[in-house]
N, CA and C atoms as a LAMMPS dump frame, in Angstrom:
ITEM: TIMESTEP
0
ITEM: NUMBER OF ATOMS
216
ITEM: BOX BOUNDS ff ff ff
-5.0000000000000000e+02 5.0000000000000000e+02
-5.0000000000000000e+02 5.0000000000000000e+02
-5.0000000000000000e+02 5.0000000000000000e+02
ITEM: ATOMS id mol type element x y z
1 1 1 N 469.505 -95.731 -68.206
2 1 2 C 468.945 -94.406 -68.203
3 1 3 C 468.275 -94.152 -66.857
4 2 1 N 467.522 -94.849 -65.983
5 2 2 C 466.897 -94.858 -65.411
6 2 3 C 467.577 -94.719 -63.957
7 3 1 N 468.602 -95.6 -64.231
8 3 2 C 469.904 -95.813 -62.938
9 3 3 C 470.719 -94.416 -63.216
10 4 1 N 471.055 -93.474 -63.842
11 4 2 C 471.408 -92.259 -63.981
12 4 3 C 470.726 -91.427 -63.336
13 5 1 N 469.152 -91.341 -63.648
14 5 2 C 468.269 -90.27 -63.017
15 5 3 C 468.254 -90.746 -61.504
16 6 1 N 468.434 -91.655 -61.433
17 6 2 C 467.661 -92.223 -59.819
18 6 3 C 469.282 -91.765 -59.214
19 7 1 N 470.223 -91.63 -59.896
20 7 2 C 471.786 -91.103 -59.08
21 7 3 C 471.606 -89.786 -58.551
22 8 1 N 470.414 -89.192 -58.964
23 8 2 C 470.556 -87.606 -58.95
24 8 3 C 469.369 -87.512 -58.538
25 9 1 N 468.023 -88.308 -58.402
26 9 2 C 466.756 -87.796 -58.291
27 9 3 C 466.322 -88.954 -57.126
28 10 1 N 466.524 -88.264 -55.754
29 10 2 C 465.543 -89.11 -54.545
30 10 3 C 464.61 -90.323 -54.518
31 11 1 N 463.689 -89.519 -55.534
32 11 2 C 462.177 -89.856 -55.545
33 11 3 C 462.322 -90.94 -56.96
34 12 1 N 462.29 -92.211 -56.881
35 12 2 C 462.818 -93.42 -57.628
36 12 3 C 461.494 -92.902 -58.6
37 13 1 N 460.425 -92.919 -58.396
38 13 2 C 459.113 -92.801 -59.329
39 13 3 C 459.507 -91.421 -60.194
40 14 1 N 459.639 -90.354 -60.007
41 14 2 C 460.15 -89.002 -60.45
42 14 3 C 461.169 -89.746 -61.581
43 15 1 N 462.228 -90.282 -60.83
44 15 2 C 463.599 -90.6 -61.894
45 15 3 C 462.956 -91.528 -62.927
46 16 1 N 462.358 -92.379 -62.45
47 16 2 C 462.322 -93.487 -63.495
48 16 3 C 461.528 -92.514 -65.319
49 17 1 N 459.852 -91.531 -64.216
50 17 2 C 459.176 -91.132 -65.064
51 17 3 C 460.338 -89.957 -66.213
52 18 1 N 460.611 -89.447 -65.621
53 18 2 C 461.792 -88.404 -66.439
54 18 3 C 462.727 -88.821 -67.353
55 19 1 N 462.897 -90.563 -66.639
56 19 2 C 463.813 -90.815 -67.766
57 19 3 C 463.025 -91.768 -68.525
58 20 1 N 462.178 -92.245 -68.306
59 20 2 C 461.509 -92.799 -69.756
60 20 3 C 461.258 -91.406 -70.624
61 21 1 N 460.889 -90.375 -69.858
62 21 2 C 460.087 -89.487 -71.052
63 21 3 C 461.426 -88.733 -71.584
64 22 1 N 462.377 -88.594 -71.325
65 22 2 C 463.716 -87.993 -72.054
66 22 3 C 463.812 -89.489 -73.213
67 23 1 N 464.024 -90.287 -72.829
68 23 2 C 464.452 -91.708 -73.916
69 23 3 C 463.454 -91.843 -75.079
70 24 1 N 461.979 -91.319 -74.55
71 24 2 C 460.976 -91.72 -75.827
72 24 3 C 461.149 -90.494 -76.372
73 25 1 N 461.42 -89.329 -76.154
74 25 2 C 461.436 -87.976 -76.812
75 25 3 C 462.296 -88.336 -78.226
76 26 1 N 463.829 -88.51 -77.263
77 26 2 C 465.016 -88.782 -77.894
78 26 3 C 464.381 -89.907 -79.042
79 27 1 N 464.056 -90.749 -78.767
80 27 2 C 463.659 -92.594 -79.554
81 27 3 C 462.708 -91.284 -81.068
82 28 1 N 461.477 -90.418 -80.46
83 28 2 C 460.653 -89.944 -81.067
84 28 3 C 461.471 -88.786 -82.428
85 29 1 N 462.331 -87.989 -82.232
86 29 2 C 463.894 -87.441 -82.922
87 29 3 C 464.57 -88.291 -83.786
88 30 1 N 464.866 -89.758 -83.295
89 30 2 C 465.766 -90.634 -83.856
90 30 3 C 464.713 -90.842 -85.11
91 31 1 N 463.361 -91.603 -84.651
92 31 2 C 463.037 -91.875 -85.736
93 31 3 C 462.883 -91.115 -86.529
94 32 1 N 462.71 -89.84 -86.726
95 32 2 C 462.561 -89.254 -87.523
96 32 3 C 463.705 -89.2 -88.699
97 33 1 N 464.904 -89.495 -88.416
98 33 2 C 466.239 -88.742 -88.679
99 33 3 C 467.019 -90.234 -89.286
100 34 1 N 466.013 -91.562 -89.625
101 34 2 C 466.689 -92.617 -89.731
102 34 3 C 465.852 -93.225 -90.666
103 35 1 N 466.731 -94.302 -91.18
104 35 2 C 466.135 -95.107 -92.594
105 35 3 C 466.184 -96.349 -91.96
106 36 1 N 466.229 -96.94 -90.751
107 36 2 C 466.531 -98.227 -90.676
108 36 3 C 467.125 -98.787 -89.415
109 37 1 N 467.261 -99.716 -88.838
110 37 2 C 467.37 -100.3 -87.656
111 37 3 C 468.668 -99.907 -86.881
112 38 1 N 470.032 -99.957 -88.021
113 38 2 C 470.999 -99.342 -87.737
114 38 3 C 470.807 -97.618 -87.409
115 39 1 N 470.843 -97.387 -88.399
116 39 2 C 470.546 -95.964 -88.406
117 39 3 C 469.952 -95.371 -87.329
118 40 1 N 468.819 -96.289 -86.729
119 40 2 C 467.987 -95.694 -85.924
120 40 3 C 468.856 -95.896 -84.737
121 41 1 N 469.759 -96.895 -84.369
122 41 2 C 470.53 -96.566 -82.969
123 41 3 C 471.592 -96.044 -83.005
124 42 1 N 472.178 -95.566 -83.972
125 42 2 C 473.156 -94.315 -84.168
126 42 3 C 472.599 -92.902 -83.552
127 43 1 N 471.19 -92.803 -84.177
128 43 2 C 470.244 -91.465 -83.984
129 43 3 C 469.977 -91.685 -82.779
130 44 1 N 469.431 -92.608 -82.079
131 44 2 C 469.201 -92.538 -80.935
132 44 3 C 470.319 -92.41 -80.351
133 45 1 N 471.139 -92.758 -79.681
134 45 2 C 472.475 -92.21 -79.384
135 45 3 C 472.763 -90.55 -79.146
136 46 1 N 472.67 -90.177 -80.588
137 46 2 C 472.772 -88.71 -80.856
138 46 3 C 472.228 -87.98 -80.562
139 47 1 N 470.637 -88.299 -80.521
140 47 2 C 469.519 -87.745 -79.836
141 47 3 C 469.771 -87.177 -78.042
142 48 1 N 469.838 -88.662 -77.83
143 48 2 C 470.094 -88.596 -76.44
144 48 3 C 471.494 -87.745 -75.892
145 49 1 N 472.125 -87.829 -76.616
146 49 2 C 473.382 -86.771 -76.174
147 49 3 C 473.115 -85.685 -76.358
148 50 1 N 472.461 -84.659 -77.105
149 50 2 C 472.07 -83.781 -77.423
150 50 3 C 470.653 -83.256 -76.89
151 51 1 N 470.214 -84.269 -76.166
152 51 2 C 469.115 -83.846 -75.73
153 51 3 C 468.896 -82.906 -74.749
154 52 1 N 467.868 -81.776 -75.088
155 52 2 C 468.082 -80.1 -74.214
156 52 3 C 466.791 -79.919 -73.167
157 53 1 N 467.206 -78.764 -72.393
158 53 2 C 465.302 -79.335 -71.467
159 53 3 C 464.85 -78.505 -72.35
160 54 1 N 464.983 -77.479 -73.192
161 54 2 C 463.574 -76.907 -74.127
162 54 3 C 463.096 -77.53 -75.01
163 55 1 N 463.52 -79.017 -75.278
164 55 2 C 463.367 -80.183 -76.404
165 55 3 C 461.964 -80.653 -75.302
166 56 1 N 462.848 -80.881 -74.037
167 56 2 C 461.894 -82.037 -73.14
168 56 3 C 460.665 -81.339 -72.682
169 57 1 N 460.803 -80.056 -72.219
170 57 2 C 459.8 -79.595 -71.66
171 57 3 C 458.524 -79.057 -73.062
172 58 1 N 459.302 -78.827 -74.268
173 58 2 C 458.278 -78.669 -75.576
174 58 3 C 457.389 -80.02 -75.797
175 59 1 N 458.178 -81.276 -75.541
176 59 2 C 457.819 -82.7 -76.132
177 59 3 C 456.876 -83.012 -75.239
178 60 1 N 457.475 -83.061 -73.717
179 60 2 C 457.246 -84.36 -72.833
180 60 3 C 455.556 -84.151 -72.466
181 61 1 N 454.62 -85.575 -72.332
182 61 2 C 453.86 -85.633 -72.275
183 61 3 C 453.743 -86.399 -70.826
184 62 1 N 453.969 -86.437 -69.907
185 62 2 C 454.169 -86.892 -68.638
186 62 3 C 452.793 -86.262 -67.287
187 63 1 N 451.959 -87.1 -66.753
188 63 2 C 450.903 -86.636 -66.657
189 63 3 C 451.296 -87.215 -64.783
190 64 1 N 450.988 -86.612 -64.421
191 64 2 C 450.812 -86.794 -62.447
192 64 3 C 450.334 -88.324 -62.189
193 65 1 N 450.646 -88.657 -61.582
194 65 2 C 449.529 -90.615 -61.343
195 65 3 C 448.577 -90.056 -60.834
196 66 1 N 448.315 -89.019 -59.688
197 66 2 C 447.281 -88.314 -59.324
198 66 3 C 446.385 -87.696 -60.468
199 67 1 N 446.488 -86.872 -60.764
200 67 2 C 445.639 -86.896 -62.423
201 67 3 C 444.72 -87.965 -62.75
202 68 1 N 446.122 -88.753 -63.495
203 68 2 C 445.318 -89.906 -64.012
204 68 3 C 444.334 -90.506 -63.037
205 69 1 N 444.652 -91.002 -61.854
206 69 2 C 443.264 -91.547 -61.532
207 69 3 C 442.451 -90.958 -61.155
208 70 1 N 442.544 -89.836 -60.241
209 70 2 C 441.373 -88.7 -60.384
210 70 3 C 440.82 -89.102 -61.092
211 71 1 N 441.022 -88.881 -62.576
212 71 2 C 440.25 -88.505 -63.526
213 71 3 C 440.382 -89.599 -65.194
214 72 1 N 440.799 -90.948 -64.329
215 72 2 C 441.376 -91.601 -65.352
216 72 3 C 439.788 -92.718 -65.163
């Protein structure tokens, strides 16, 4: 996931953060939608293929590193 974003996104820190927070969104969907270990990486799968930016930009909780220590 991470080696995808960084194909398309310069800034290695940007790619990496975008694509953890698309994968936990997606992971956060799956579980919902699953009974079980299998299940849950089918959903995840599905999730992630389907995943939209009005999903990511509603979900994602992704905070500046600047922020955080500012004020961390």
């Amino acid at each position: 996931m991470i080696g995808a974003f960084a194909a398309v996104e310069p800034d290695y820190r940007q790619a990496a953060a975008g694509a953890l927070a698309c994968y936990g969104i997606a992971a956060e969907l799956a579980a919902k939608k699953s009974h079980g270990p299998a299940s849950f990486k089918a959903a995840l799968f599905d999730c992630l293929y389907n995943l939209d930016r009005p999903t990511v930009e509603k979900m994602q909780r992704i905070e500046s590193a600047k922020t955080i220590i500012n004020h961390g």
